[in-house]
Backbone as ProteinMPNN parsed JSONL, in Angstrom:
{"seq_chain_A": "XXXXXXXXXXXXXXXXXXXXXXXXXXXXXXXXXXXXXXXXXXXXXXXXXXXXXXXXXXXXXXXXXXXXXXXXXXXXXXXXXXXXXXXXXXXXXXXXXXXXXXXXXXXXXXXXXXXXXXXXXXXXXXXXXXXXXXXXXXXXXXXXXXXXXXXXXXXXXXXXXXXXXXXXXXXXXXXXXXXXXXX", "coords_chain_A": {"N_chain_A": [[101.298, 101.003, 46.649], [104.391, 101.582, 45.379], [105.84, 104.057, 43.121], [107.724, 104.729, 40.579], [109.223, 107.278, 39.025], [111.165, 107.639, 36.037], [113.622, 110.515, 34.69], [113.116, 111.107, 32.218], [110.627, 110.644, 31.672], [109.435, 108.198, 31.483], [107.235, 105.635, 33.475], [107.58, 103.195, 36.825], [105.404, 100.816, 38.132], [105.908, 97.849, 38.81], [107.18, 96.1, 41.334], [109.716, 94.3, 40.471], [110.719, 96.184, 38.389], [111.181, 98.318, 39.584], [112.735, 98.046, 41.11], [115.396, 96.792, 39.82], [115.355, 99.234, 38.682], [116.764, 100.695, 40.883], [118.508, 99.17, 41.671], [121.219, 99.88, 41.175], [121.953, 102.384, 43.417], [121.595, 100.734, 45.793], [119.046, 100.958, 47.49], [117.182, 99.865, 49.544], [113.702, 98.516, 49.419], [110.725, 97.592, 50.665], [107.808, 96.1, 51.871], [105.867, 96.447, 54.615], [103.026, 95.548, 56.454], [100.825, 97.298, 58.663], [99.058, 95.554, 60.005], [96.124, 94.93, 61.724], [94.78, 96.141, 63.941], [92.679, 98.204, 65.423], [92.409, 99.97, 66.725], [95.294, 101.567, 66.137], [94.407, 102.288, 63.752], [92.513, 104.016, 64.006], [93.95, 106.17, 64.954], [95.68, 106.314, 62.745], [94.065, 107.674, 61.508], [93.603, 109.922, 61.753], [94.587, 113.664, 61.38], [96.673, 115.207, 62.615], [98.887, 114.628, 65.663], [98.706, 114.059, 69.164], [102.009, 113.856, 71.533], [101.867, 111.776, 73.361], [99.744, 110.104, 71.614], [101.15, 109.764, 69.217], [103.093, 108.019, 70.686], [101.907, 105.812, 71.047], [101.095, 104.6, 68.78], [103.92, 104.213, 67.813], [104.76, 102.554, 69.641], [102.678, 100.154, 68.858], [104.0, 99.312, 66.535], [106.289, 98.739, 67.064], [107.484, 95.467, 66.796], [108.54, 96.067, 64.466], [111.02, 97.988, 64.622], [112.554, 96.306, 66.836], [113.453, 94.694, 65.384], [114.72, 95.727, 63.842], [116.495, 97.099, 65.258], [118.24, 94.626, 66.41], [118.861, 93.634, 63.992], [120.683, 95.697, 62.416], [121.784, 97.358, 64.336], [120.242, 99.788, 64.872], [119.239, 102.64, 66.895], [117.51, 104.501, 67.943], [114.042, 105.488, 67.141], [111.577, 107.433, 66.097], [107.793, 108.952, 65.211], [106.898, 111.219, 62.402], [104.571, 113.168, 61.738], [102.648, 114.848, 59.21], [101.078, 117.372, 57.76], [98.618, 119.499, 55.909], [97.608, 121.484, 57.775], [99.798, 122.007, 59.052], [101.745, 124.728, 60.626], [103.795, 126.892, 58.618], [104.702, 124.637, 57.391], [105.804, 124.125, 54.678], [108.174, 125.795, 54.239], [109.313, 124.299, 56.098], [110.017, 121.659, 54.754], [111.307, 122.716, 52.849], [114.14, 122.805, 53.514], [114.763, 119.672, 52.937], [114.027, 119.611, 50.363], [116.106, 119.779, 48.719], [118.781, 118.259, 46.487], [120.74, 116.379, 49.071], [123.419, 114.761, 51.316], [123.536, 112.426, 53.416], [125.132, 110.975, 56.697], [124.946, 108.656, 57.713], [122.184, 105.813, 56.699], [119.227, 106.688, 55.516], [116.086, 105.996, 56.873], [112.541, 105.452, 56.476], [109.567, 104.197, 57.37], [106.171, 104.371, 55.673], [103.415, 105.172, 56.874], [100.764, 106.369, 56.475], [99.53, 108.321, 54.222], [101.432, 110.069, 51.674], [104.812, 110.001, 50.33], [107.709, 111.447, 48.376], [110.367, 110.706, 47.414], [113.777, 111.347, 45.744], [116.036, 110.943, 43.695], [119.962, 110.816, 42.812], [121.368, 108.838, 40.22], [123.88, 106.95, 39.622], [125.233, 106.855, 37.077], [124.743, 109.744, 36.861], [121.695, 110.325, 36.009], [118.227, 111.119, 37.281], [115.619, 109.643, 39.469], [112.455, 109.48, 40.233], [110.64, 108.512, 43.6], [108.122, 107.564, 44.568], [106.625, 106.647, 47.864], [104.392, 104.689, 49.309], [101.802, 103.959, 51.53], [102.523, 101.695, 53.908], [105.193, 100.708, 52.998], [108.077, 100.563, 53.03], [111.42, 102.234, 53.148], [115.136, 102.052, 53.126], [117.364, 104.499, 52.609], [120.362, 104.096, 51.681], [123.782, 105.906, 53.158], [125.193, 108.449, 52.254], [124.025, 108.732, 49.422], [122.868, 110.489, 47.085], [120.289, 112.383, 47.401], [116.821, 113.964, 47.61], [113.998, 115.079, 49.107], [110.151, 114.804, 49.424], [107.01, 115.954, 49.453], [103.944, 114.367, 48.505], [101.037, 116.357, 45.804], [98.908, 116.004, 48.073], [100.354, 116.995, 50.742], [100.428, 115.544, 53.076], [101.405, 112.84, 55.083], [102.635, 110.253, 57.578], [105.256, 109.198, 59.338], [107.443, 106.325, 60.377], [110.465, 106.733, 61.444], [113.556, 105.963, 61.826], [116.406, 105.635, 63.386], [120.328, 105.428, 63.431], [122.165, 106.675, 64.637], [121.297, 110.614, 65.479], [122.912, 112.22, 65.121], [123.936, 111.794, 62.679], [121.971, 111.905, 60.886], [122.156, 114.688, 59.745], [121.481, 116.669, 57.177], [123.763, 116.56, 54.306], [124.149, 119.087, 51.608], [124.691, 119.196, 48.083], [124.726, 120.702, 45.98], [124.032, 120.177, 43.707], [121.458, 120.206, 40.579], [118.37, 119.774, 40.822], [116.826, 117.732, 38.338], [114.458, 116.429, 37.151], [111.39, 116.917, 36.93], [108.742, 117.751, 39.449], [106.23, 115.731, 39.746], [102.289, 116.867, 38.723], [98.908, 117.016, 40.815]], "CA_chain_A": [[102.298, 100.504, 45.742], [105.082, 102.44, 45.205], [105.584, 104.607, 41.8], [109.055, 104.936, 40.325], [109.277, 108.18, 37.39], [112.517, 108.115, 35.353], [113.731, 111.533, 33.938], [112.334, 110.471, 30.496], [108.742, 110.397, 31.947], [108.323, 106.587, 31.921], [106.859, 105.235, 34.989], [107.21, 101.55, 37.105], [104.948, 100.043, 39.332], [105.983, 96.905, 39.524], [108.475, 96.001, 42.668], [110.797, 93.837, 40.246], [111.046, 96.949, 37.8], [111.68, 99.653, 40.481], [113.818, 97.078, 41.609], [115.988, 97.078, 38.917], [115.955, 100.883, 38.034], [117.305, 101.483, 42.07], [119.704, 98.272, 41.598], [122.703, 100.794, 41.579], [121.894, 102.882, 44.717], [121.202, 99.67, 46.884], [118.046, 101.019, 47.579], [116.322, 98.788, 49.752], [112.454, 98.631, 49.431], [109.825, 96.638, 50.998], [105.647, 96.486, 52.444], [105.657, 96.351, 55.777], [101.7, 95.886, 56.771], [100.668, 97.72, 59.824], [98.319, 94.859, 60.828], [94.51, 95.257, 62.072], [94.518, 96.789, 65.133], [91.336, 99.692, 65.332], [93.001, 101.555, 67.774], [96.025, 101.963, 65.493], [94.115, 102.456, 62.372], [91.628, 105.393, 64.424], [95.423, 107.001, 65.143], [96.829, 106.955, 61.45], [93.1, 108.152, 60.652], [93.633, 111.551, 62.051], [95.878, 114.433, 60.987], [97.195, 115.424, 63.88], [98.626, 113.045, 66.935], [100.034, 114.79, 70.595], [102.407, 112.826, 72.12], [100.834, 110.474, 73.845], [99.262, 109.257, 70.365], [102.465, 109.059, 68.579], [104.117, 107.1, 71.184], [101.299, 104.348, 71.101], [101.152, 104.349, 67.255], [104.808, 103.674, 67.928], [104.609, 100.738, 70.161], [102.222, 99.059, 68.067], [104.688, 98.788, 65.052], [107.713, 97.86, 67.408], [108.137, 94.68, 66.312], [109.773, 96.212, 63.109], [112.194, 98.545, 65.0], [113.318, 95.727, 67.15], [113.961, 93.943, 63.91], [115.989, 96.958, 63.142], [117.821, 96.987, 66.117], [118.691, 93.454, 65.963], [119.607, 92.946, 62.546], [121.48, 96.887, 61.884], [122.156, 98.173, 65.208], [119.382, 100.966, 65.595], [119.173, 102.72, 68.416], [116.006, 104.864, 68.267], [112.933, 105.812, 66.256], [110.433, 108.458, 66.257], [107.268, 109.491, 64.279], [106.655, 112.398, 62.012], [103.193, 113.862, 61.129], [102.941, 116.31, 58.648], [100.06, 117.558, 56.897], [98.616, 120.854, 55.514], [97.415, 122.676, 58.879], [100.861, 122.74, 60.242], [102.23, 126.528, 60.37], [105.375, 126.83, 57.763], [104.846, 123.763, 56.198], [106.637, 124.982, 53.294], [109.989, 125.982, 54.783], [110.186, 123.043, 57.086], [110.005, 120.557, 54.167], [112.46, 123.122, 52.093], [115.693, 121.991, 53.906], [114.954, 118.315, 52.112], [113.834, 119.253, 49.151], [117.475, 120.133, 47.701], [119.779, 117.383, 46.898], [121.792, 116.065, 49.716], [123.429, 113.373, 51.674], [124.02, 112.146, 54.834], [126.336, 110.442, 56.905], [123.91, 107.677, 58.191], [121.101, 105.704, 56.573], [117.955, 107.331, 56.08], [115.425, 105.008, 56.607], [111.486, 105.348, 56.756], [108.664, 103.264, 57.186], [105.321, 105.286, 55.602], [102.399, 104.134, 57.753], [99.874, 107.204, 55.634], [99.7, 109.524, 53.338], [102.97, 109.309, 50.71], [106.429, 111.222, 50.157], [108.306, 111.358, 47.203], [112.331, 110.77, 46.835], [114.59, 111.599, 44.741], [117.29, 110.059, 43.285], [120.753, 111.038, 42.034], [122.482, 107.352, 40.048], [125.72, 107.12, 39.826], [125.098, 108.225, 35.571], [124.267, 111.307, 37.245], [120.322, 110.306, 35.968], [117.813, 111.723, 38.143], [114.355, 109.606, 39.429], [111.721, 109.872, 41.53], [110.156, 107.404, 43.843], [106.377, 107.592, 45.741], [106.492, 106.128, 49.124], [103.175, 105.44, 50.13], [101.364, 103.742, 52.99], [102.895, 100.397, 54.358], [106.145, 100.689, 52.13], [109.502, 100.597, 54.677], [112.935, 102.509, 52.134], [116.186, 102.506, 53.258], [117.834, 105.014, 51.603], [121.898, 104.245, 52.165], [124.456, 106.858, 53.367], [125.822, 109.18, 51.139], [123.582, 108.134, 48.423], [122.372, 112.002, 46.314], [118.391, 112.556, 47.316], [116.147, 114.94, 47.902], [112.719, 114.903, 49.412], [108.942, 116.452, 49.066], [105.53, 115.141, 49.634], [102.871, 114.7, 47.282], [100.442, 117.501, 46.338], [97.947, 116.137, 49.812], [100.685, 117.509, 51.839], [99.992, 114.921, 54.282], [102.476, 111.96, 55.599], [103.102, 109.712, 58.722], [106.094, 108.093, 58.803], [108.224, 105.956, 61.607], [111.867, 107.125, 61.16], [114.585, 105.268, 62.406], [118.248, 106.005, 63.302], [121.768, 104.517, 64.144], [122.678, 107.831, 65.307], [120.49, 111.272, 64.795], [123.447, 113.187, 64.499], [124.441, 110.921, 61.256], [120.989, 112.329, 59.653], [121.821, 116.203, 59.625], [121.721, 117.029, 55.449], [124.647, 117.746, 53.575], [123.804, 119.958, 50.902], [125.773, 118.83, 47.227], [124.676, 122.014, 44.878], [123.237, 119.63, 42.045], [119.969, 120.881, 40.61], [117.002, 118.593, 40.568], [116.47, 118.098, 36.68], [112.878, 115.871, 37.106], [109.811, 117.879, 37.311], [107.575, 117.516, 40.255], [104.749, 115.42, 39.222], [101.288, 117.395, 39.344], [98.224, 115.81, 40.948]], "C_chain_A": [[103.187, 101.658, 45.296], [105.45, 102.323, 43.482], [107.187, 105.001, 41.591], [108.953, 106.049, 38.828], [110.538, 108.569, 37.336], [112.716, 109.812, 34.71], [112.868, 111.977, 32.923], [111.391, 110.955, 30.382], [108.797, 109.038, 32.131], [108.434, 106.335, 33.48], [106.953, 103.952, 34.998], [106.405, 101.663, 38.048], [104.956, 99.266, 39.911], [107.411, 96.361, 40.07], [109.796, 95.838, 42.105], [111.584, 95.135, 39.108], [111.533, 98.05, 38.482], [112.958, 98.959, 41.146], [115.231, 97.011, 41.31], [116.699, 98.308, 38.883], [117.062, 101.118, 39.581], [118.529, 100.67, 42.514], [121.001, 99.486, 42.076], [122.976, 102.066, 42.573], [121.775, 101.973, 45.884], [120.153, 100.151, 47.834], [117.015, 99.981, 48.553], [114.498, 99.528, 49.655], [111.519, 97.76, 49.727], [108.569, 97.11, 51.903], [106.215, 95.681, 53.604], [104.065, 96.433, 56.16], [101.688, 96.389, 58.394], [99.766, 97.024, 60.949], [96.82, 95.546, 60.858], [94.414, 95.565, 63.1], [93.799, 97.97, 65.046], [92.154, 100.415, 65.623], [93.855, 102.452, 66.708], [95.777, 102.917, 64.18], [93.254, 103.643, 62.722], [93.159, 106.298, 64.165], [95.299, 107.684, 63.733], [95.338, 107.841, 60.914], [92.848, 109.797, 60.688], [95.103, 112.316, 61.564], [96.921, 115.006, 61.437], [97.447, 114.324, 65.286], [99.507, 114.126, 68.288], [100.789, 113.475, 70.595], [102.583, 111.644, 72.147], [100.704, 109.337, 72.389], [100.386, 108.321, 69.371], [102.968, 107.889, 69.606], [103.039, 105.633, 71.272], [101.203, 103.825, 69.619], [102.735, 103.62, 67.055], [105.236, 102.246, 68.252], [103.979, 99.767, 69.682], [102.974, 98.519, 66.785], [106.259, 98.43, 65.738], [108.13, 96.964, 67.203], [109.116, 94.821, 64.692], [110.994, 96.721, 63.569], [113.012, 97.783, 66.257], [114.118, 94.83, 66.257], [115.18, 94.72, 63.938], [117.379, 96.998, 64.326], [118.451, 95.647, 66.605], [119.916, 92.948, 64.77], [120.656, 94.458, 61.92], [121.74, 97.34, 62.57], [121.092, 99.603, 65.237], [118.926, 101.235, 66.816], [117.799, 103.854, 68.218], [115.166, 105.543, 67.092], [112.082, 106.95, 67.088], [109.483, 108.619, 65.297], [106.984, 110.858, 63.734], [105.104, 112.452, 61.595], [103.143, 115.232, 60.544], [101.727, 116.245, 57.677], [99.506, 119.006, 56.722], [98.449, 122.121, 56.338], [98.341, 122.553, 59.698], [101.309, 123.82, 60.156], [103.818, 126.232, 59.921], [105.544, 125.837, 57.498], [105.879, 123.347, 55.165], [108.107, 124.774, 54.008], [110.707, 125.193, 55.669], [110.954, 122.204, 55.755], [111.408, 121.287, 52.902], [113.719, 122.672, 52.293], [115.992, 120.672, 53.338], [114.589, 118.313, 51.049], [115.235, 119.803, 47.837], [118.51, 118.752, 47.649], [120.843, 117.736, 48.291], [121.675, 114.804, 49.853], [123.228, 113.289, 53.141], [124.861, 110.559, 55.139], [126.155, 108.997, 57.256], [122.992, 106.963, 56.903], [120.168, 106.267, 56.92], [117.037, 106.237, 55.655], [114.009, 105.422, 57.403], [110.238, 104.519, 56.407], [107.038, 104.198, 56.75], [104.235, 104.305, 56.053], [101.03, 104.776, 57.277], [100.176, 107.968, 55.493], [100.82, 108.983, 51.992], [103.876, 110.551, 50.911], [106.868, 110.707, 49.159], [110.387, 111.781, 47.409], [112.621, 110.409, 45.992], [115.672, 111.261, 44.931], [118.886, 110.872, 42.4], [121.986, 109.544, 41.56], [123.744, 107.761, 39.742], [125.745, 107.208, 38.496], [125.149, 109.328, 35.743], [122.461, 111.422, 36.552], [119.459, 110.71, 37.055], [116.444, 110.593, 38.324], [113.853, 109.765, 40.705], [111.281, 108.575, 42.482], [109.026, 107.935, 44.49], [106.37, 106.593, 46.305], [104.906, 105.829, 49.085], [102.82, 103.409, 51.528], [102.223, 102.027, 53.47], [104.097, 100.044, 53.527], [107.313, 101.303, 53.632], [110.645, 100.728, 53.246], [113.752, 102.513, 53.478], [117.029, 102.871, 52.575], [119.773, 105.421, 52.042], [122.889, 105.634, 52.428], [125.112, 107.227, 52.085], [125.177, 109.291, 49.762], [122.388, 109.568, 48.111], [121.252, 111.449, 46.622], [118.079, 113.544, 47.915], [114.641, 114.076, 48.244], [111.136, 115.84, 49.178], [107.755, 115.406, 49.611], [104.836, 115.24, 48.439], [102.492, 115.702, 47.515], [99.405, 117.637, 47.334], [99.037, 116.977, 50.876], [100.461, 116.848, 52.715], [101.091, 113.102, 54.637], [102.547, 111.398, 57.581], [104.136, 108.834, 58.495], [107.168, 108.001, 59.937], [109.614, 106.654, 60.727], [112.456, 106.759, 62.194], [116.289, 105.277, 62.199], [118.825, 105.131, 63.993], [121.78, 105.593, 65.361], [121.792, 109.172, 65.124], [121.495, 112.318, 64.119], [123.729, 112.614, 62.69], [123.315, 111.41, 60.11], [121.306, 113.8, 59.136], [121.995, 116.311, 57.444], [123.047, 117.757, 55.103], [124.62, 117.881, 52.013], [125.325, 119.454, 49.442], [125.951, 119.527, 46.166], [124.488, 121.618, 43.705], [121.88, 119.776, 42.352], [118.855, 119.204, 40.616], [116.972, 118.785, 39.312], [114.898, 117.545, 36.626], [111.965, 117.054, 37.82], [109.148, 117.302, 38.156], [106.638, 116.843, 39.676], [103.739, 115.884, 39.828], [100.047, 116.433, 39.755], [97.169, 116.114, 40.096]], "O_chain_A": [[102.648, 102.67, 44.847], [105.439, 101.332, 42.752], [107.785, 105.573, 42.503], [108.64, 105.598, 37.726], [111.102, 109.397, 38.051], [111.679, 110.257, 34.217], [112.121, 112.952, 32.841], [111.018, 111.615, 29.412], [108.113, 108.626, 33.068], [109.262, 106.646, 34.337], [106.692, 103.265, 34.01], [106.567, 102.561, 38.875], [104.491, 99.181, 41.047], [108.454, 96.232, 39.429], [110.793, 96.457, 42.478], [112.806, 95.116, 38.959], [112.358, 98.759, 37.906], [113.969, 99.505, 41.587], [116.131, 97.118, 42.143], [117.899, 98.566, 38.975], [118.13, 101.699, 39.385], [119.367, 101.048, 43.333], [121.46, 99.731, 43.192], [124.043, 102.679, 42.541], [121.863, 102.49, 46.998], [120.288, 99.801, 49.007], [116.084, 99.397, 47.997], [114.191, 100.713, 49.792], [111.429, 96.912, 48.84], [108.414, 98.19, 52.473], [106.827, 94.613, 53.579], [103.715, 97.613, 56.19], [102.456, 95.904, 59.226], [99.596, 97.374, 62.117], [96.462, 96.491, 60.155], [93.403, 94.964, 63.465], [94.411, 98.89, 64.505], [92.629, 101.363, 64.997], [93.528, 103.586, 66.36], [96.459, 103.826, 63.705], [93.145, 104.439, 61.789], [93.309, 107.01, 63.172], [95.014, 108.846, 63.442], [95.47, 108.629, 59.977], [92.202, 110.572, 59.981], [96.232, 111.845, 61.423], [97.94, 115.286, 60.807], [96.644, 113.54, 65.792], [100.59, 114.708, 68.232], [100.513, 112.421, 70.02], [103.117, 110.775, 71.458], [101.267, 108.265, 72.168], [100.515, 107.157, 68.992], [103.218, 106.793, 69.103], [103.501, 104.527, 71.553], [101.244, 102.616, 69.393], [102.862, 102.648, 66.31], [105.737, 101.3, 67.644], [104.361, 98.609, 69.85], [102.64, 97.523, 66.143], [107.194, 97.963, 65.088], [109.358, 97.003, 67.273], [109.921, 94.098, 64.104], [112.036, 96.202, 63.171], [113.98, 98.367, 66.744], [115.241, 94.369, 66.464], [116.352, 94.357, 64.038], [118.607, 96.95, 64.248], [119.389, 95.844, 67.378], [120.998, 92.369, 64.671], [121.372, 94.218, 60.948], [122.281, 98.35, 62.12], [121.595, 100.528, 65.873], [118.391, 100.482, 67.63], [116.903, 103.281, 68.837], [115.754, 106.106, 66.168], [112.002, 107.204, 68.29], [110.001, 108.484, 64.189], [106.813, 111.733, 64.583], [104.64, 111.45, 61.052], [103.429, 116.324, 61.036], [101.446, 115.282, 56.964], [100.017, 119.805, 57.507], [98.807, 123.267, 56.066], [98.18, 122.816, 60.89], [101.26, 124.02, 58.942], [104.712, 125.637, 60.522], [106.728, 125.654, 57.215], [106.561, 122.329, 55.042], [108.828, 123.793, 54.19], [111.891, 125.165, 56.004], [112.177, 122.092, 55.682], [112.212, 120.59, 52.283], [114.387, 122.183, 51.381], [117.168, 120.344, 53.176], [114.64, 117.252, 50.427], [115.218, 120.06, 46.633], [118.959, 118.275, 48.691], [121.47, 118.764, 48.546], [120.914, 113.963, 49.375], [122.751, 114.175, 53.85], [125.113, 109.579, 54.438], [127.078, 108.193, 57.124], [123.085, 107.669, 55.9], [119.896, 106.521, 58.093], [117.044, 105.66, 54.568], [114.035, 105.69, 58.604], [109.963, 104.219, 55.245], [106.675, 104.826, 57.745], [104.113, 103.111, 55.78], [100.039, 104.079, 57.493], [100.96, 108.616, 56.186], [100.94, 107.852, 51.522], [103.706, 111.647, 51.446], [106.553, 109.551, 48.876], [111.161, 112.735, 47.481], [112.172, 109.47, 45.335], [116.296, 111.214, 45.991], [118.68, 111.468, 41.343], [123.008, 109.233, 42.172], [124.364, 108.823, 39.678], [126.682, 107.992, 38.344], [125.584, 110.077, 34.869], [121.945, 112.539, 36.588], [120.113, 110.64, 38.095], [115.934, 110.478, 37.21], [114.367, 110.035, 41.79], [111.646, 107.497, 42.012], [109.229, 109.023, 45.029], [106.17, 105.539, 45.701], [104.172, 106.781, 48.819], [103.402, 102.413, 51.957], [102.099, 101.335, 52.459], [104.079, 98.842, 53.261], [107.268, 102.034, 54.621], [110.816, 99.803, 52.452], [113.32, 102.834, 54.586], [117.641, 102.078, 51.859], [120.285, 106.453, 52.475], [122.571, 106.544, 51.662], [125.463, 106.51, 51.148], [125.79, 109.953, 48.925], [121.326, 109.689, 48.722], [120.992, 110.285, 46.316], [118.831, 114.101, 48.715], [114.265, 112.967, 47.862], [110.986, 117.028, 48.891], [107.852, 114.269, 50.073], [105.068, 116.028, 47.522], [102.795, 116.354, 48.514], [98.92, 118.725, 47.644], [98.522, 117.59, 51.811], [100.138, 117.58, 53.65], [101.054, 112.412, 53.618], [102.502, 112.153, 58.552], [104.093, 107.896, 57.698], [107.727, 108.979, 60.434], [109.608, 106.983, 59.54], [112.114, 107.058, 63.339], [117.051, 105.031, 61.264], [118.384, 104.328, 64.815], [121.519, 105.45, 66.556], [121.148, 108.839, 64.129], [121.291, 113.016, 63.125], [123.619, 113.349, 61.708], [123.497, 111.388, 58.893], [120.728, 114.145, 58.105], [122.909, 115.786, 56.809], [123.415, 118.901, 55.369], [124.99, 116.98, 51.259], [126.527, 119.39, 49.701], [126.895, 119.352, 45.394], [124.657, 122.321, 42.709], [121.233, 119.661, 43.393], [118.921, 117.992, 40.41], [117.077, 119.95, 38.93], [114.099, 118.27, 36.034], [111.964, 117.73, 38.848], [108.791, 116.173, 37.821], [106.042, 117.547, 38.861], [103.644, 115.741, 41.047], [99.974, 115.3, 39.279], [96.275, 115.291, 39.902]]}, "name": "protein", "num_of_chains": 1, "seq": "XXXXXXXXXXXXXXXXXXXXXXXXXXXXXXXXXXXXXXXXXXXXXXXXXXXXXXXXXXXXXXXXXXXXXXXXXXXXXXXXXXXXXXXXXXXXXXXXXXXXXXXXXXXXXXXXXXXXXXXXXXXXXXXXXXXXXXXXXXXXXXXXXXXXXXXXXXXXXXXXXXXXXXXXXXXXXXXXXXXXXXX"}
């Protein structure tokens, strides 16, 4: 269930309240279940996937990204795995954790673990959101955010593009004002 923390401190949990607060970014948000398939569920159960792994973890959740390319024009997906024994960690995940935009929709489906985005509203208010497992954002073009993970350090998550060039970050030189939440 995804966790919404305003500036303030107050927190939502529930869909129609996060709902609300992200009203004026057009925010989409919705649970996507990944189904019962073992195989799938051995996959997301490890921390690490070659290849191979990813691309079958892939095919089992294709019926969403034909959705996608149906109903929005997407033309291809990939998965990420990220968790604490990758080397530079840190400085990968630095490039998203500064406000920007991009030129595209960024849109991910979290299949385990969680990630945390950030928000800049059109007040100039700042919140957060927690992704976590079976939760599908699309987070519209141009629309101020930043990114991070929780403190597991650990995430799988389909990602799906129009275009990839349309994702590159552009950088907008507003500070983050919300504090990291600790675990």
């Amino acid at each position: 269930m995804a966790i919404l923390r305003l500036e303030n401190g107050t927190s939502y949990k529930d869909l129609k309240d996060i709902t609300r607060e992200l009203a004026s970014l057009n925010i989409q948000l919705n649970h996507w279940a990944v189904g019962s398939d073992r195989q799938l569920h051995d996959l997301l159960a490890k921390d690490s996937l070659n290849e191979d792994e990813k691309e079958q973890v892939l095919q089992a959740l294709d019926g969403y990204f034909e959705q996608l390319q149906q109903t929005a024009g997407y033309q291809s997906r990939d998965l990420i795995v990220l968790y604490p024994g990758i080397a530079n960690l840190d400085e990968l995940l630095a490039k998203f954790a500064q406000i920007h935009t991009h030129a595209d929709d960024e849109v991910r489906y979290i299949i385990d673990g969680e990630a945390v985005f950030g928000f800049v509203r059109p007040d100039g208010s700042q919140v957060e959101l927690t992704i976590q497992p079976q939760e599908y954002i699309n987070v519209p073009a141009r629309t101020e955010h930043w990114f991070h993970l929780t403190p597991a350090k650990r995430v799988k998550a389909v990602r799906y593009f129009i275009t990839t060039e349309g994702w590159v970050p552009q950088y907008t030189a507003k500070e983050i004002r919300i504090p990291q939440a600790v675990a």
